[in-house]
C-alpha positions in Angstrom: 187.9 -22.9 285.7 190.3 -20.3 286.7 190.9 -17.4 283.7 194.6 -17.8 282.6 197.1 -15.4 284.0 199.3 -12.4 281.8 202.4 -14.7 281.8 200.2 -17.6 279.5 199.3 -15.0 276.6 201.2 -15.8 273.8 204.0 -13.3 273.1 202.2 -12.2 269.6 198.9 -12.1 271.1 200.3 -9.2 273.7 202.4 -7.7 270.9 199.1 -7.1 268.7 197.1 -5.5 271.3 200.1 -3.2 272.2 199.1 0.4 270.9 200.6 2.1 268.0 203.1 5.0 270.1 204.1 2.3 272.1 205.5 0.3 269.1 206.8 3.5 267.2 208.9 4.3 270.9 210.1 1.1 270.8 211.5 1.4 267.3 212.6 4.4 268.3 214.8 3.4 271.3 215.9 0.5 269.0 217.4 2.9 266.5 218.6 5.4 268.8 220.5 2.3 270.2 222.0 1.3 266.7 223.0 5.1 266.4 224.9 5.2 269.8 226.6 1.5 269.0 227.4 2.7 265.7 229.2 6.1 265.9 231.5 5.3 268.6 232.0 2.5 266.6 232.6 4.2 263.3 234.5 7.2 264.9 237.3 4.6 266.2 237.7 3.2 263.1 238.3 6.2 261.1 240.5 7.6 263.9 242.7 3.8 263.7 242.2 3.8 260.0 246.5 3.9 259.4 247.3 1.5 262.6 244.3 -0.8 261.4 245.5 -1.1 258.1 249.3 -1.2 258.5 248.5 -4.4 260.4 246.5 -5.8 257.7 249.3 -4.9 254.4 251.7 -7.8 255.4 249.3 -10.4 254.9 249.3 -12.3 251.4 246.7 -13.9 249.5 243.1 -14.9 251.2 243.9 -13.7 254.6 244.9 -9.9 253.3 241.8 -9.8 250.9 239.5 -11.3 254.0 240.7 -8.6 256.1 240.6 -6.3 253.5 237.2 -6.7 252.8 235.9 -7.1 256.5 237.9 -3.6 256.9 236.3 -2.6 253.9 232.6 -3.3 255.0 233.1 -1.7 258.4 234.3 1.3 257.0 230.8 1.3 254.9 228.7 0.0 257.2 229.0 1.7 260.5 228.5 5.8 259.3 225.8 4.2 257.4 224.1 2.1 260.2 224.9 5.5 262.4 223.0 7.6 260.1 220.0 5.7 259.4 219.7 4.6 263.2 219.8 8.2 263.8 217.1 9.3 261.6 215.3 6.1 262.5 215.1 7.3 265.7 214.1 10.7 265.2 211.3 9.6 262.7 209.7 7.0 265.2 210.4 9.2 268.0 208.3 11.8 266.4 205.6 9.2 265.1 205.2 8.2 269.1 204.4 11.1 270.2 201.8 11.7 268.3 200.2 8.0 268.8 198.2 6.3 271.6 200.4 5.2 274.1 199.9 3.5 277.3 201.7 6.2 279.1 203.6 9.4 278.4 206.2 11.4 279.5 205.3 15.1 278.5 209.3 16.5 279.2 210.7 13.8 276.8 208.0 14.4 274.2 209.4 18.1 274.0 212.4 16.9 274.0 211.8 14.4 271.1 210.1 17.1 268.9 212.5 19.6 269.6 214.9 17.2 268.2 212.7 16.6 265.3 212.3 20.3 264.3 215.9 20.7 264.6 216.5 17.8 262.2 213.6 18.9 259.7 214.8 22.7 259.4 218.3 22.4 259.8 218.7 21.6 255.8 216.4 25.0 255.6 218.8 27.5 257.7 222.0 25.4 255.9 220.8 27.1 253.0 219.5 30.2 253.7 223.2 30.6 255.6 224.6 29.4 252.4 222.7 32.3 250.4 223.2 35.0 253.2 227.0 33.8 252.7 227.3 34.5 249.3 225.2 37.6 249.6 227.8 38.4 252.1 231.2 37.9 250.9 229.9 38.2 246.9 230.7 34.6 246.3 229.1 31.7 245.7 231.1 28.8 246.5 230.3 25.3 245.8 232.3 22.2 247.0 232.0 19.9 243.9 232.6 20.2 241.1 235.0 23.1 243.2 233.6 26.4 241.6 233.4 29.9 242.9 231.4 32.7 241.4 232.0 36.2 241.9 229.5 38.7 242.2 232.3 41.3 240.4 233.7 39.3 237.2 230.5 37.0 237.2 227.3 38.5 238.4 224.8 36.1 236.5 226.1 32.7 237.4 226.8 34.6 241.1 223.1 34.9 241.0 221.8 31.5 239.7 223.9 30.2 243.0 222.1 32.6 244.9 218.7 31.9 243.8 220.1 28.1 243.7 220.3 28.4 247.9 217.2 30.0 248.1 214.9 27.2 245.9 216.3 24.7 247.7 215.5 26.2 251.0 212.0 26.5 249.8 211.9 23.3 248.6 213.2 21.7 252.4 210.7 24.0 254.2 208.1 22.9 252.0 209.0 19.2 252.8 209.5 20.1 256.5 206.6 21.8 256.8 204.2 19.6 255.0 206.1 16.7 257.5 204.9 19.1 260.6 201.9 20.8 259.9 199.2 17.8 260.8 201.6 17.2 263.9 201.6 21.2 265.3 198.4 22.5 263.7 196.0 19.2 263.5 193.0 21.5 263.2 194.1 23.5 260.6 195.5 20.3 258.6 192.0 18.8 258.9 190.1 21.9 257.4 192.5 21.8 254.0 
C-alpha cells in the first residue's frame, strides 16, 4: 500500500500540527487586513458624511429608518473594526515573533516589534508630553469636562494635573513594560 499523499490530510489534521507563530502570523495578517479594509472604509464615510446623508433625508417611513440605521451602523462599525483590526494585528504580530514558526523573516520581525514598542509606549511619551506641557506653559489643560488650571491663580489643582500626567505614565510603562520584559529580556524574566 502506497502512504497517502499531503493533498489527502484532512484540512484540520494539517491545521493542528501547524505551529503556534505560524497561527499567531496568520491572525495577524488577518487583522492587519481588516485594518487596511476598514479605514479607507471608515475615512470615506466620514469625509461623505453630508452628501450620504442628504441623499438619505427625503425618504419616508421604513426606507429612511433602513437607511438610517444601515448609515448608522457603518458609521460605528468601521473606526471600530479599524481599531481593533489594528491592535489585533499588532498583538499577534508581536505574539509570532516570539513563537515557533516554520520559517522567519528576521527584517519583518524588527519591523513588527518596532511597531509593537511604538504602540506600547506611545500612551507613556503622550503623557509625559502632556506633563512637560503643563510644566511648560503653567497650564494644565484637560479636554473634558473642558478645564484649565493655572499654575498662577491655581497652583494646587495645577499640580494634581501634573502629578495626574505623571501616575498615569507610570501606570502605562508599568503595563508596557510588564507586556515587554519576558519578550526583550527572557533571562532576566525567568530569574524573578
Amino acid at each position: 500500500m502506497s502512504s497517502p499523499s499531503q493533498a489527502s490530510i484532512p484540512a484540520h489534521t494539517t491545521r493542528q500540527s501547524a505551529l503556534k507563530g505560524d497561527i499567531a502570523r496568520r491572525r495577524a495578517g488577518l487583522g492587519l487586513l481588516v485594518f487596511l479594509v476598514a479605514l479607507p472604509v471608515s475615512w470615506w464615510l466620514f469625509s461623505r458624511l453630508e452628501p450620504i446623508w442628504s441623499e438619505i433625508m427625503p425618504l419616508e417611513g421604513v426606507a429612511f429608518m433602513a437607511a438610517a440605521t444601515l448609515l448608522g451602523a457603518a458609521l460605528a462599525i468601521a473606526p471600530l473594526a479599524a481599531g481593533i483590526g489594528f491592535l489585533l494585528a499588532i498583538w499577534f504580530g508581536v505574539d509570532s515573533v516570539y513563537q515557533p514558526r516554520t520559517r522567519g523573516c528576521a527584517l519583518l520581525d524588527r519591523v513588527i516589534i518596532a511597531a509593537g514598542l511604538v504602540v506600547w509606549f506611545a500612551p507613556v511619551l503622550v503623557a509625559l508630553g502632556s506633563a512637560g506641557r503643563a510644566l511648560y506653559e503653567g497650564r494644565v489643560h484637560f479636554v473634558r469636562p473642558p478645564r484649565d488650571y493655572f499654575l498662577a491663580t491655581d497652583p494646587i489643582a495645577f499640580w494634581q494635573g501634573v502629578g495626574f500626567w505623571l501616575i498615569m505614565a507610570g501606570l502605562f510603562g508599568f503595563l508596557a513594560w510588564r507586556y515587554w520584559r519576558p519578550r526583550l529580556l527572557p533571562t532576566a524574566a525567568a530569574q524573578d
